[in-house]
Structure formats: C-alpha cells, structure tokens
N, C-alpha and C positions, 0 to 999 in steps of 0.2 A: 534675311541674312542670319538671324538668330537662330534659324530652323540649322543653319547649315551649319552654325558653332554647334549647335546640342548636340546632331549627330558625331560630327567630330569628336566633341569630348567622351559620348559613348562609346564610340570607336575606340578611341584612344583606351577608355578605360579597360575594355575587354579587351585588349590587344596587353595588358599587361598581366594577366591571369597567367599562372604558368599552370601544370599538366595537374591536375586533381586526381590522378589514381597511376599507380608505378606502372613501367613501360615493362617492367619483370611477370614474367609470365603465372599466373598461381599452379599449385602443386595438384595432379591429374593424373587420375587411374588410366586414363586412355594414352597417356605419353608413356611409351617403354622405349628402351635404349634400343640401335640398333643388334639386331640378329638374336633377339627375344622371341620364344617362342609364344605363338598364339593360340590359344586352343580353339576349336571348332563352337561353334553356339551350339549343337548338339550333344556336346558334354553336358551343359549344362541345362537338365529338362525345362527347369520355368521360364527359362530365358528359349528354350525350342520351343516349346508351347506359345510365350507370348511372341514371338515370331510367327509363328501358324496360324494363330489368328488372327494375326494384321496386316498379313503380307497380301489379303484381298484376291488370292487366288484360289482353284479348289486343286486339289493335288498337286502333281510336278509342272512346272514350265519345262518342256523340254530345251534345251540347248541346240540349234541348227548349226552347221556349217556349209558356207557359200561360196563364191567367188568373185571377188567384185575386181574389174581390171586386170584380171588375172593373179590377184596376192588372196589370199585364203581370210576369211572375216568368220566371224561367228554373229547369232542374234537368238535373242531367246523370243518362243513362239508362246503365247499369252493365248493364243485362240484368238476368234474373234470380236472386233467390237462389237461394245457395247453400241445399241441403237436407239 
C-alpha cells in the first residue's frame, strides 16, 4: 500500500510542474509573411552545389505525366532500383 502512496505523490508532484519553455514560437529565417517572394535555390550557387550533391541522384529526374482514374497525376522517374 505504501508503493501506491509513493506513486501518487509522484504523480501528484509532476502533475504540478507548469510548461518550462514558452508556447511563443522563436524568431526563423524560414517563416516569411504571406506573398514573399522566394527565390530559387539556384540563385544561390553553394546552396545549388550543396543540393547536387546530396540529392543522391546523377543528372535530371525527369518529371512524368499519367493518368490514374481518369484526373491527370504526375511522378518523377528516378530510374531503376537499386538491387
């Protein structure tokens, strides 16, 4: 029965903690207002470069268009798998 008071009162205790970091969001290069323009990652060559060499592919993924149901879909073609 003492097992079942400990818990409780541990219970109890952590049940009175209130929120240890603000529910306010911090300040972020990636939040812009609406109808800010974005510019292209290829503006900027280190961030294209570091793009090219992470993106794990060799040249372009083409872009396909298909028809699934009859409503028009897109999928990009990666080639084949890996084996």
């Amino acid at each position: 029965m003492t097992h079942a008071w400990a818990a409780l009162a541990v219970i109890g205790a952590f049940g009175c903690l209130g929120p240890q970091v603000s529910d306010d969001p911090a300040p972020s290069g990636d939040i812009v207002a609406a109808g800010t323009a974005i510019p292209s990652i290829d503006s900027d060559d280190e961030d294209a470069a570091t793009l090219a060499a992470n993106d794990n592919i060799d040249g372009i993924a083409p872009l396909l268009t298909a028809f699934a149901a009859g409503v028009p879909t897109h999928a990009w073609d990666f080639g084949p798998a890996p084996s």
